[in-house]
C-alpha positions as CSV (number, residue, x, y, z in Angstrom):
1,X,197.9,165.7,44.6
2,X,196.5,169.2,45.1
3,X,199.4,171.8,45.7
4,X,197.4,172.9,49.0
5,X,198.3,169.3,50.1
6,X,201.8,168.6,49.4
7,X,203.9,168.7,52.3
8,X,207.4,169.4,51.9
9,X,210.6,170.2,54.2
10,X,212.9,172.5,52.5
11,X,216.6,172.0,53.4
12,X,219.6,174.7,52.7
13,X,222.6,172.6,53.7
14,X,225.7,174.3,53.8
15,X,229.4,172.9,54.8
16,X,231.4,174.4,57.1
17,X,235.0,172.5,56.7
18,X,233.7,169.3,57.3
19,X,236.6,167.8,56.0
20,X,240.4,167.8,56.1
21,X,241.6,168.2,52.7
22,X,245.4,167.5,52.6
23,X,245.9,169.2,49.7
24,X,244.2,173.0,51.2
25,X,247.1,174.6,52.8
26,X,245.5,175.7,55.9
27,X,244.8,174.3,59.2
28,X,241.2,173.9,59.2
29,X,241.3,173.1,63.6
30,X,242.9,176.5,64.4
31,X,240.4,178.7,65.7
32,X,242.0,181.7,64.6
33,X,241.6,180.5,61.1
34,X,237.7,179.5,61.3
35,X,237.1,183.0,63.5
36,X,238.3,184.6,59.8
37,X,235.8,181.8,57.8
38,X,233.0,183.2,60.1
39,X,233.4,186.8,58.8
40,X,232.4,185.6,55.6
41,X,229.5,183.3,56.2
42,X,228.0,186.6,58.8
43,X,228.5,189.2,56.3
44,X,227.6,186.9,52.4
45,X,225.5,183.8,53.1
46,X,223.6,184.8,56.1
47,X,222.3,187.6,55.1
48,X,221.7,186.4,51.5
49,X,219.3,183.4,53.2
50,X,218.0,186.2,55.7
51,X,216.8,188.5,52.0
52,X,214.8,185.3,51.1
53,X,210.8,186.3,50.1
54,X,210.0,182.6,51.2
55,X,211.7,182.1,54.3
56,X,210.0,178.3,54.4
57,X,213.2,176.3,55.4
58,X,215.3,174.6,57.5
59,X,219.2,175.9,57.5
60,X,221.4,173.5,58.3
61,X,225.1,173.7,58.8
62,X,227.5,170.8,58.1
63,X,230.1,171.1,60.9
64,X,233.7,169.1,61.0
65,X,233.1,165.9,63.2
66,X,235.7,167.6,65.8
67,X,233.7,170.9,66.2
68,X,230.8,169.1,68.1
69,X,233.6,167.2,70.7
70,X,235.9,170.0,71.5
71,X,234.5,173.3,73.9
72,X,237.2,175.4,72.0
73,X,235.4,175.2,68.9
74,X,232.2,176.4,70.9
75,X,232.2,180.2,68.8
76,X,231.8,178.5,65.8
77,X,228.0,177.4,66.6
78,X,227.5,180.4,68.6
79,X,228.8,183.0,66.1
80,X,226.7,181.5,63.5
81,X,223.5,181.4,65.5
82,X,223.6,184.8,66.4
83,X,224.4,186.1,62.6
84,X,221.0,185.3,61.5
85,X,217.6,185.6,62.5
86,X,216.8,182.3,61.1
87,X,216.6,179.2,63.0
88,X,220.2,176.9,62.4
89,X,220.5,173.1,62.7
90,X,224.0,172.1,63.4
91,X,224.8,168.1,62.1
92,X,228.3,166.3,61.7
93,X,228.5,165.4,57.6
94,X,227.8,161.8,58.4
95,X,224.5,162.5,59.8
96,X,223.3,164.3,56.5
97,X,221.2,161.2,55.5
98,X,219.7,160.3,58.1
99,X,218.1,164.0,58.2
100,X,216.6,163.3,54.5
101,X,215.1,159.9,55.4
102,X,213.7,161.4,58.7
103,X,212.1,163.8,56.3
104,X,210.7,161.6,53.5
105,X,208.8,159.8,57.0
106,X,207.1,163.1,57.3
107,X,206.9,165.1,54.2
108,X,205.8,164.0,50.9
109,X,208.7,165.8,49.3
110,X,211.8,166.7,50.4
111,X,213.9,169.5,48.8
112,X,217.8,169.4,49.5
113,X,219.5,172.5,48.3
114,X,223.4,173.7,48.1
115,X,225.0,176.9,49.0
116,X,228.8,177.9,50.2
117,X,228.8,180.1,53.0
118,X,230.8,182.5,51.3
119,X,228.1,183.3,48.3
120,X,224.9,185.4,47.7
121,X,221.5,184.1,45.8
122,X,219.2,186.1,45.1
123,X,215.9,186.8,47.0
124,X,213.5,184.6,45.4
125,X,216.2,181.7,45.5
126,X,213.9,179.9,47.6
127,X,210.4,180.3,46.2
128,X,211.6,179.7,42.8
129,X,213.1,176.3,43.5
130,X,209.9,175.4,46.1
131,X,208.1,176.0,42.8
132,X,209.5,172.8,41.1
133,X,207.8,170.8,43.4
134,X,204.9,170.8,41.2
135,X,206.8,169.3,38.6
136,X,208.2,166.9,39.8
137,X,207.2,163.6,39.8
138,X,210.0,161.4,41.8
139,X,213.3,163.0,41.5
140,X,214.0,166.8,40.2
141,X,217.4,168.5,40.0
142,X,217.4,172.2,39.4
143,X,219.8,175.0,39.9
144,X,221.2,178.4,38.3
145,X,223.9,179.1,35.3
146,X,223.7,182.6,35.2
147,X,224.7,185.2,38.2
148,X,227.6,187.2,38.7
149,X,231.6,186.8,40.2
150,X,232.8,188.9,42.8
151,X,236.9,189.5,42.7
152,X,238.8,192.1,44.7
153,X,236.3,194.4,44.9
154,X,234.8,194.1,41.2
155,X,231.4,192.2,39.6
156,X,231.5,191.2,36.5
157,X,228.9,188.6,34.7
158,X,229.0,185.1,34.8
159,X,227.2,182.4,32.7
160,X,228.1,178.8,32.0
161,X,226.1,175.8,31.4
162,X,228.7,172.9,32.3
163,X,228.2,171.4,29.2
164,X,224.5,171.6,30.1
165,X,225.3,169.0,32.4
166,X,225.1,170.5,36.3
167,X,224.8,173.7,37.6
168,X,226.2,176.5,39.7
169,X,226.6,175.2,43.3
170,X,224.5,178.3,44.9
171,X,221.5,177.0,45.5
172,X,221.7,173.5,43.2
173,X,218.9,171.3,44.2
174,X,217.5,167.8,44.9
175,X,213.9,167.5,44.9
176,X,212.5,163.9,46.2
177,X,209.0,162.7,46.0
178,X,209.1,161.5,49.3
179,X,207.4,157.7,47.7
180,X,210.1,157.4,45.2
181,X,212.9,157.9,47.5
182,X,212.2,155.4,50.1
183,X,212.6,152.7,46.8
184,X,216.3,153.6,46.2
185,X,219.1,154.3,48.6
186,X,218.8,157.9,50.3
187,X,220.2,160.7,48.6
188,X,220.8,164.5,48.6
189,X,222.2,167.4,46.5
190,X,225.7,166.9,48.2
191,X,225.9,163.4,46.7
192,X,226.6,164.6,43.2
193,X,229.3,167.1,41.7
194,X,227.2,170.0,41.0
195,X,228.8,170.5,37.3
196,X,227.9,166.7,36.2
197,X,224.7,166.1,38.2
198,X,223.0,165.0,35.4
199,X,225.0,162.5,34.1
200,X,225.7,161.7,37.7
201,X,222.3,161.2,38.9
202,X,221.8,159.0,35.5
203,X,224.5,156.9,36.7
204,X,223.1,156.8,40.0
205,X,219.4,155.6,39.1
206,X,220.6,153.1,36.8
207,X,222.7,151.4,39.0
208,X,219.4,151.5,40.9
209,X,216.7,150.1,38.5
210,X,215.6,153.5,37.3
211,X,215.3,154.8,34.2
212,X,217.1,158.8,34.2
213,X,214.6,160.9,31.8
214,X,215.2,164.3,30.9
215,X,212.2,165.6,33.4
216,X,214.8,164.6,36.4
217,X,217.0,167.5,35.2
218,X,216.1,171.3,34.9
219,X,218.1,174.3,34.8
220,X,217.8,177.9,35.0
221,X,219.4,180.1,32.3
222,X,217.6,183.5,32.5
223,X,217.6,184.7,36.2
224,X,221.1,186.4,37.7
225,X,220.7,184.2,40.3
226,X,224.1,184.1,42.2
227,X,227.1,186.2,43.4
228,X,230.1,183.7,43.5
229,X,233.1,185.2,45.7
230,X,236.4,184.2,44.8
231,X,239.1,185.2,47.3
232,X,242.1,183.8,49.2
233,X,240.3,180.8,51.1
234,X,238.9,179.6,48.3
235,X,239.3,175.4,48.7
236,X,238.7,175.1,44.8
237,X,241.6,177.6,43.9
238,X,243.8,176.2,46.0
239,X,243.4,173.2,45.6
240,X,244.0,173.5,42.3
241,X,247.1,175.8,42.4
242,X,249.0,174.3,44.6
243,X,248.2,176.1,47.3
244,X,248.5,179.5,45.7
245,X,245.5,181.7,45.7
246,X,245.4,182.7,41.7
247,X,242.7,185.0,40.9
248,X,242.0,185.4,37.4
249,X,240.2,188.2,36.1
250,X,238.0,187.4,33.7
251,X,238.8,188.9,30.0
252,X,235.5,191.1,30.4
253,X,235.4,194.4,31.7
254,X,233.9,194.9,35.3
255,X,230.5,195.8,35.9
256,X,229.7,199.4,36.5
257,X,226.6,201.3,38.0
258,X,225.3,201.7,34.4
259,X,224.2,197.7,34.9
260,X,223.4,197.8,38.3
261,X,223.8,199.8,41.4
262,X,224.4,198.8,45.0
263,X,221.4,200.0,46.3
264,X,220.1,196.9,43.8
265,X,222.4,194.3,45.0
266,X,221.7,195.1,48.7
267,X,217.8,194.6,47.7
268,X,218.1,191.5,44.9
269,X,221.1,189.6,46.9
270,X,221.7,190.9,50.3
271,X,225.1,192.1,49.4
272,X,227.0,194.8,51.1
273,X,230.0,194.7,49.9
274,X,233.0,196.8,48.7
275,X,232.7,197.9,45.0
276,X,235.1,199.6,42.8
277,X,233.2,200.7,39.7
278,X,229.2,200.2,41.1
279,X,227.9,203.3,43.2
């Protein structure tokens, strides 16, 4: 098929505590804590997405089932819809799959793509990965190793490869040949742990009469692609400290204005942030 015919729907999905994890140690339903969460999706993700060259898709937020029933969780859909001039789709978690196979009705591929509300990606995030479609010929995962980690105030580099197994959860993707898709159950980027998706998605397919091949799985070692925030909130960190927020520096010295300015950052990522050593 031409690439002047292909028709695809590009989806950004991001969560928004859609679950209650008994092991985070804050209470996900009190407004005064999500009013704090919102700071950081207005001031990193939002305007990371609004940077975007290709602005060619659909954000959609994954909201907590008890947002949507409750009028005291109204600011969270309002605050979010007016930190961005792009259009937002608001669906409970359990509705995520019914929005893919809506799509693979209407589109001959569908792309499903990751990102935390606290994180940056950089501004051809989204034309890059539309690019895959082209090469893909039924299923395509694809995502970024290489970016940079934002701690308290300082940048410093970050690469890993996972083993070359997954990728870095800013911006992962699942690409579906809309055809293929509708022979298998339905199934999108948040169905897979981003740092095993390959062996994941090999697991998945087999169990499904389809043979993984290596095509299925692409990754992107060359592009800083990423800023990955690490702060207080984080679920990962505390989840795995026992509540504690332990920031580790990484053994490397912090970036400085020598490897890239602010003035860069702002253009490449969106990012406004504070910065100790980067002028």
């Amino acid at each position: 098929m031409p690439e002047s015919e292909k028709k695809f729907k590009h989806f950004v999905m991001i969560r928004f505590f859609t679950f209650d994890d008994p092991k985070y140690p804050h209470d996900i339903y009190d407004p005064d804590f999500l009013a704090k969460q919102l700071v950081l999706a207005k001031n990193n993700a939002l305007p990371s997405l609004d940077n975007q060259t290709n602005k060619n898709f659909e954000l959609v937020f994954m909201l907590n089932d008890k947002f949507f029933d409750n009028p005291k969780y109204e600011f969270v859909f309002s605050t979010l819809k007016n930190s961005s001039a792009l259009p937002l789709t608001f669906i409970k978690n359990s509705d995520r799959l019914h929005l893919i196979e809506d799509a693979c009705n209407n589109y001959d591929f569908v792309i499903t793509s990751r990102m935390d509300f606290d994180d940056f990606l950089f501004k051809d995030a989204v034309a890059d990965t539309q690019s895959k479609v082209d090469e893909c010929t039924d299923i395509l995962t694809y995502g970024y190793c290489k970016g940079f980690t934002y701690i308290r105030g300082n940048l410093y580099n970050a690469f890993t490869t996972y083993k070359d197994l997954g990728h870095h959860g800013v911006l992962q993707s699942v690409i579906l040949k809309s055809a293929f898709a509708k022979t298998i159950p339905f199934v999108g980027v948040y169905d897979f742990n981003h740092a095993k998706i390959k062996i994941r998605l090999k697991t998945f397919l087999e169990k499904n009469g389809v043979q993984f091949a290596e095509r299925m799985f692409q990754r992107n070692t060359s592009v800083n692609a990423f800023i990955y925030i690490r702060h207080e909130f984080s679920h990962y960190i505390l989840t795995n400290n026992a509540g504690k927020p332990v920031l580790k520096l990484p053994k490397e010295k912090p970036l400085t204005t020598a490897d890239i300015t602010k003035e860069q950052l702002a253009a490449e990522f969106g990012f406004h942030g504070e910065l100790n050593c980067i002028e």
